[in-house]
C-alpha positions in Angstrom: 0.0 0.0 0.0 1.4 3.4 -0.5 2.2 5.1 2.4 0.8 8.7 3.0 3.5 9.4 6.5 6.2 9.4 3.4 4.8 11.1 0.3 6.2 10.4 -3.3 7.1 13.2 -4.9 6.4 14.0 -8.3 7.2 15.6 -11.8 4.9 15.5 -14.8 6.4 16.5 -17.9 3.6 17.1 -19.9 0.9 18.0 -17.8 -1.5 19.3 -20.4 -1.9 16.4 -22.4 -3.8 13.5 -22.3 -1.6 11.7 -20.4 -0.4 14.1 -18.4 -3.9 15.2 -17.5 -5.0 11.6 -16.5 -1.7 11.2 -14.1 -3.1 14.6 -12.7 -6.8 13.4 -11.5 -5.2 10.2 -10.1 -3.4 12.2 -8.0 -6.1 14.6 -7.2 -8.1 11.5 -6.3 -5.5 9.5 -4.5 -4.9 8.5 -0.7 -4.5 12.0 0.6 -0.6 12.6 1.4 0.5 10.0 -1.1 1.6 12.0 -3.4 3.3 16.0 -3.6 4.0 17.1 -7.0 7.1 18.9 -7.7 7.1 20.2 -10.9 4.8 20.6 -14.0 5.8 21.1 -17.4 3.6 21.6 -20.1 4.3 22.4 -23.7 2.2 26.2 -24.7 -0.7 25.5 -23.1 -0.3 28.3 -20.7 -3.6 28.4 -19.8 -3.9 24.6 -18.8 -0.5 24.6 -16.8 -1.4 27.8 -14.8 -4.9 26.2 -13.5 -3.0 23.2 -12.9 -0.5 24.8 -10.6 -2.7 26.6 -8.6 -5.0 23.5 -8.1 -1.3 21.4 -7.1 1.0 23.8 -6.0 3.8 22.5 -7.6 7.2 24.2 -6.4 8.1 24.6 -10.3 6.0 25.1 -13.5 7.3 25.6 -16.4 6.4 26.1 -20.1 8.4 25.0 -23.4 6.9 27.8 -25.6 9.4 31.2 -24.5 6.6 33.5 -25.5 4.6 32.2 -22.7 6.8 32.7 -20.0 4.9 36.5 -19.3 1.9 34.7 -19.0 2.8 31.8 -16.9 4.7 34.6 -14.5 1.2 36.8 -14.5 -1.4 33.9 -13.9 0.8 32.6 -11.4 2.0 35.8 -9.5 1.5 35.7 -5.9 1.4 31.8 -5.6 5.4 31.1 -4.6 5.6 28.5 -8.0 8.5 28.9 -9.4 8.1 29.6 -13.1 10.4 29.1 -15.9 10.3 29.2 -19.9 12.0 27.5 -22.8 13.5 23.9 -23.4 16.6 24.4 -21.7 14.3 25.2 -18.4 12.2 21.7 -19.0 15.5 19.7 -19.3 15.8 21.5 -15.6 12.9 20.5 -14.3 13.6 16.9 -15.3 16.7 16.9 -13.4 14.9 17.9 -10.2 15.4 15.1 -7.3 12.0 13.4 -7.3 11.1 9.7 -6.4 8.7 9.5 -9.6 8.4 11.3 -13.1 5.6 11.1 -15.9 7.6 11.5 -19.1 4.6 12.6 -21.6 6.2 14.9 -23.7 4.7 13.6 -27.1 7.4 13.2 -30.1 11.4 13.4 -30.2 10.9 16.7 -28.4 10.7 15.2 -25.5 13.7 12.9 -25.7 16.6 15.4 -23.7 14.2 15.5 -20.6 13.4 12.1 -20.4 17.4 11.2 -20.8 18.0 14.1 -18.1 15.1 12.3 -15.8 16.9 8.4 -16.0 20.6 10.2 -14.8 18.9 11.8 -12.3 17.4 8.4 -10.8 14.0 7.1 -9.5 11.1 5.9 -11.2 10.4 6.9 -14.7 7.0 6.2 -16.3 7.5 6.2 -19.9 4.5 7.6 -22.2 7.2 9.2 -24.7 7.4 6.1 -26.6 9.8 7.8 -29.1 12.5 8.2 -26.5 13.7 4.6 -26.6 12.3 4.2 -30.4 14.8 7.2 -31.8 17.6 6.2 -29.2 16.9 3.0 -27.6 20.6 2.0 -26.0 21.0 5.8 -25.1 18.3 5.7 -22.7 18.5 2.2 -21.7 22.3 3.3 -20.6 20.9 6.5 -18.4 18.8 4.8 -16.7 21.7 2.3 -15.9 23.8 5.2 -15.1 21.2 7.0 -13.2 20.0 4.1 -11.3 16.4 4.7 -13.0 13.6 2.1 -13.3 11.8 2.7 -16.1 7.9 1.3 -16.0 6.1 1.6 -19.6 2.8 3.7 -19.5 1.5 2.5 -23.3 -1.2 0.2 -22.7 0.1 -2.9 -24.3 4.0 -2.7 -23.1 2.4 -2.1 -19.9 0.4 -5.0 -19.7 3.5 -7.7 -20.7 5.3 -6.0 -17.9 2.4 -6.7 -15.2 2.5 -10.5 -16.5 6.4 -10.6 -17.2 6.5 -9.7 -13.4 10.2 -10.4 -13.7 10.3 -14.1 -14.8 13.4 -15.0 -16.8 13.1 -14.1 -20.4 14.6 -17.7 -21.6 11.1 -18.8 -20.9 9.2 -16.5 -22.6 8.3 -18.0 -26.4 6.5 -14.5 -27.7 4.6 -11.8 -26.5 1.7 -10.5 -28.0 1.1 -6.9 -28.1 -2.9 -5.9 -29.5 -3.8 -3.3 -31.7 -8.1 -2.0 -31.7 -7.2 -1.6 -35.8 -8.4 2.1 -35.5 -11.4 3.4 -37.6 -10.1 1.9 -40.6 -9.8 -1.4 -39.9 -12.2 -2.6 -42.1 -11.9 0.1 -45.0 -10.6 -0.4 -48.6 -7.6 1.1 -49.8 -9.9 3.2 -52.2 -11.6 4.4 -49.0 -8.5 5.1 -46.7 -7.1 6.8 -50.1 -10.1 9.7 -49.0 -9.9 9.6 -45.6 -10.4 12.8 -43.9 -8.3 14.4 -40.8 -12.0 14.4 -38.9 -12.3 10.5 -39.7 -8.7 9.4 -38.9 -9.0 11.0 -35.6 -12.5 9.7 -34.7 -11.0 6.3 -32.6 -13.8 3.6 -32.0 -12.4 3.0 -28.7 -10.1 4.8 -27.1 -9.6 8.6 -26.4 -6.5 10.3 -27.6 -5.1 13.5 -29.0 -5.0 13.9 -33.0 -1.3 12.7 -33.4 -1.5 9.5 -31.8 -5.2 8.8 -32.9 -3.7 9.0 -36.7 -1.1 6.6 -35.9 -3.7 4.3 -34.4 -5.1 4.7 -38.0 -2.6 4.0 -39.8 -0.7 1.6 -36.7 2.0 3.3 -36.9 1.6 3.4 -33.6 1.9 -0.4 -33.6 5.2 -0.5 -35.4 7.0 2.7 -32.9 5.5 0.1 -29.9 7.1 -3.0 -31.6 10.5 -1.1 -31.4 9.7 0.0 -28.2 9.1 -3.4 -26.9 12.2 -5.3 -28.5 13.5 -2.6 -26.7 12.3 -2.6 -23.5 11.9 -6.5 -22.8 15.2 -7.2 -24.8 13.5 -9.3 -27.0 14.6 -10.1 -31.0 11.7 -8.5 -33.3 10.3 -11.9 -34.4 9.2 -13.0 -30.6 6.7 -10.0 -30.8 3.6 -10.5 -32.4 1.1 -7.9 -33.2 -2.9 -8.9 -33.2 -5.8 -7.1 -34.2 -8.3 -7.0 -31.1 -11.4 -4.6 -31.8 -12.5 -4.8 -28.2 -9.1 -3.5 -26.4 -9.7 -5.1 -23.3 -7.1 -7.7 -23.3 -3.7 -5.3 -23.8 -0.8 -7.8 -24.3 -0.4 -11.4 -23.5 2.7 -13.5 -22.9 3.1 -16.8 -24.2 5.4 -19.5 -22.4 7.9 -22.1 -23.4 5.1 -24.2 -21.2 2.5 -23.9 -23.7 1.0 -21.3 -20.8 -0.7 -17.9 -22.9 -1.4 -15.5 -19.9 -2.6 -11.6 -20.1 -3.9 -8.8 -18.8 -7.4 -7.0 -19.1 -9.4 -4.1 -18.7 -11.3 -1.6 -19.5 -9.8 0.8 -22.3 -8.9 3.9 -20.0 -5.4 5.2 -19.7 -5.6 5.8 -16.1 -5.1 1.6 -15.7 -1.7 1.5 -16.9 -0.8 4.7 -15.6 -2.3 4.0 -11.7 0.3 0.8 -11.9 3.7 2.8 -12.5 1.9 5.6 -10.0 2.1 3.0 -7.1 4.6 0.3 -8.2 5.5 -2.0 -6.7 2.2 -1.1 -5.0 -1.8 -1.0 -6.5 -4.1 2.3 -5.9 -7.6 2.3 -5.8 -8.9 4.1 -8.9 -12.7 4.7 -10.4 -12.0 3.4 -13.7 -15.0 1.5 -15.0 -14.6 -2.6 -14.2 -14.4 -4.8 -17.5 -17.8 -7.0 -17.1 -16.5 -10.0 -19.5 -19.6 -11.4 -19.5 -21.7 -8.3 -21.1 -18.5 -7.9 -23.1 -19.7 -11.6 -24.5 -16.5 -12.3 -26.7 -13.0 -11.6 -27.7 -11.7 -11.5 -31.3 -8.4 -11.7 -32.4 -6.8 -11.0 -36.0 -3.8 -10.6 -38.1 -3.1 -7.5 -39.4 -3.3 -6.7 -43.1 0.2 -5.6 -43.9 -1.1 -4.5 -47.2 -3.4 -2.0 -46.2 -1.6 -1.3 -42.9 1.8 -1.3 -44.4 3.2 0.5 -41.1 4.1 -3.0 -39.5 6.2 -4.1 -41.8 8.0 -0.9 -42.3 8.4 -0.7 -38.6 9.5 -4.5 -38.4 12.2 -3.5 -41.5 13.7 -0.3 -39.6 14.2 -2.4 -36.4 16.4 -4.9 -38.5 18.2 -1.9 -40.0 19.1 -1.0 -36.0 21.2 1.8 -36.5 19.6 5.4 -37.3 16.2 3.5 -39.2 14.3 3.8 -36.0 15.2 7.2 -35.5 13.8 7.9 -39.1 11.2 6.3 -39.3 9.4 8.6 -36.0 10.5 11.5 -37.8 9.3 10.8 -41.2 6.0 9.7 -39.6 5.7 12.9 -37.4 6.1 15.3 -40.5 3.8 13.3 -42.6 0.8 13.4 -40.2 1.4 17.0 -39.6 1.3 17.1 -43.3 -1.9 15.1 -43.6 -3.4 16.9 -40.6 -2.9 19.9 -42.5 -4.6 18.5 -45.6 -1.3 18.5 -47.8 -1.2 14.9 -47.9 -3.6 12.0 -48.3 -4.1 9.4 -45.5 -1.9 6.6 -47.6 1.0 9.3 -48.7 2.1 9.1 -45.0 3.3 5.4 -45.0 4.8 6.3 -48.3 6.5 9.3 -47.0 8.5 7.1 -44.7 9.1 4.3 -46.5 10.7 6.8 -49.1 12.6 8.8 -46.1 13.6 5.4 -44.7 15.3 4.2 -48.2 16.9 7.3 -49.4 18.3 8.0 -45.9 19.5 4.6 -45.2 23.1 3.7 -43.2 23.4 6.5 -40.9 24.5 5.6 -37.6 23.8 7.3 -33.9 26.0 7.0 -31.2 24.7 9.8 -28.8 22.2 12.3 -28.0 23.6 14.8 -29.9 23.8 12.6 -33.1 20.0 11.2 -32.6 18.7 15.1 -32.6 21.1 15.8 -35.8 19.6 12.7 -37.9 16.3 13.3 -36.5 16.5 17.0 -37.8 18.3 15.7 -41.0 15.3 13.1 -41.6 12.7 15.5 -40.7 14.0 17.9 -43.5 14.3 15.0 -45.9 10.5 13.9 -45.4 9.5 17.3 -45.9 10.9 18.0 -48.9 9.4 14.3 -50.0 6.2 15.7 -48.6 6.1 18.8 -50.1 7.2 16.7 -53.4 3.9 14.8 -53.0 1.6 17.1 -52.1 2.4 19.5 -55.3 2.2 16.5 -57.9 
């Protein structure tokens, strides 16, 4: 149980998001003394973080976006929070002392704080899946340096690890991580072809901002979460398996040299995984709505269709690559939904805007932080000159 005589502190690096939002109201609705947030970061949602601070009374809050720094100052004048602006000030606030940190910073902007979080040591819940997909042995080394633990806060990664629960990985056959197969799942390639920005975003299960509900269309999600998991679990690519399951109530199963398949369920709701890496090794009490299995009535399973989905295999192909592919591959994708977001690009020119970064940029190497931020600033320029390509022809 979690012990409110000895409080864990806490830093939320992007507090304004989804996640970031949902790590707040378990807080707000935790065993009182639990918890005492520290520090929260948001990206320019000014607004957002200064409502949050006065409701948590952080001792820090600080905002990426420098032109918000007046407006933090203002709306938070007279509290005692100490405010800061800019990204060298959220690298900062990552390297705070604290026993736990949410790293929710969405994209490869949020890699430097989440490396500056693992030296610094504690827990580390990891929602900024891109951190170990563009620069995988560079964070798995900080938190070796730092001393870190590092729990995984996506659904499915977060699952294996309740039912890994440490067991040697010799006698783990597979795991199974499950996708929902987004709103398209069952479209035509002539129909994805005029898919919409409203209809990509428009998940049939869960709720998520607009980047990370296009992935889930086009499972590029799935692939950065394959990577992520070889990654995390130290497993080779072909030992992870990727299903389609419309419900999303079963989140990742592991499969044993026994013949024994066991997994996790529940409800779709983010605040599940994220409650787990609040009280590890402990459980909280949360309100989120019980899975009733038997008015779910059944649970179907299928195998992706790498044709219309051709993210997994693209994914699968840059993980072999090892190197700088990875790193690319995020990139790429991140500039082509912004570009399809934007209605420059159609729904099916973003696979094909990193499969084409992915092959003209292929070889390059990383080594350190600073040369993951140079390729991922190299690969973003090539996709968007690919992009820009596509969306004139």
């Amino acid at each position: 149980m979690l012990d409110s005589s000895n409080p864990r502190s806490v830093t939320v690096l992007g507090s304004t998001g989804s996640i970031g939002r949902s790590t707040l109201s378990l807080l707000e609705s935790a065993q009182p003394g639990a918890f005492r947030v520290e520090a929260l970061v948001a990206g320019r949602n000014v607004a957002a973080l200064i409502e949050q601070a006065w409701a948590f009374r952080p001792q820090m809050a600080v905002i990426a976006d420098e032109n918000a720094y007046a407006e933090l100052k203002n709306g938070l004048a007279g509290s005692g929070i100490e405010v800061a602006a800019g990204a060298s000030a959220v690298v900062s606030a990552a390297s705070v002392p604290v026993d736990w940190t949410m790293a929710a910073i969405v994209g490869a902007v949020g890699l430097k704080s989440t490396v500056a979080a693992l030296l610094r040591g504690g827990i580390l819940a990891l929602a900024n899946k891109e951190s170990l997909v563009c620069a995988g042995n560079i964070v798995l080394e900080a938190a070796r340096v730092g001393g870190a633990n590092i729990l995984p806060v996506d659904s499915e990664h977060n699952a294996i690890f309740q039912v890994l629960n440490s067991v040697e990985l010799a006698s783990v056959e597979k795991i199974v991580l499950t996708a929902s197969g987004g709103p398209f799942r069952n479209s035509t390639l002539a129909q994805m072809e005029q898919a919409t920005p409203e209809l990509a975003v428009a998940h049939p299960v869960w709720s998520m901002g607009a980047k990370i509900s296009v992935d889930s269309a086009t499972m590029f999600n799935k692939g950065l979460e394959l990577i992520e998991a070889a990654r995390l679990f130290n497993l080779p690519q072909h030992k992870i398996e990727i299903l389609v399951h419309p419900q999303s109530t079963v989140h990742g199963l592991v499969q044993y040299v026994d013949g024994s398949l066991l997994a996790q369920l529940g409800s779709p709701d983010m605040r599940t995984p994220i409650a787990s890496c609040l009280a590890w090794p402990a459980r909280m009490t949360t309100d989120v709505c019980r899975l009733d299995l038997a008015e779910l009535g059944r649970l179907e399973f299928e195998r992706p269709d790498l044709i219309r989905f051709p993210a997994l295999r693209i994914a699968r192909e840059a993980l072999l690559a090892e190197g700088g592919a990875p790193c690319i591959l995020n990139a790429a994708n991140e500039v082509a939904v912004e570009g399809f977001l934007g209605r420059r690009l159609s729904f099916l020119d973003i696979a094909a805007v990193v499969e084409e970064t992915l092959s003209l940029m292929a070889g390059h190497k990383v080594s350190d932080l600073a040369s993951v931020l140079s390729l991922d600033e190299s690969a973003r320029r090539e996709a968007s000159r690919i992009a820009a390509h596509r969306a004139a022809a």
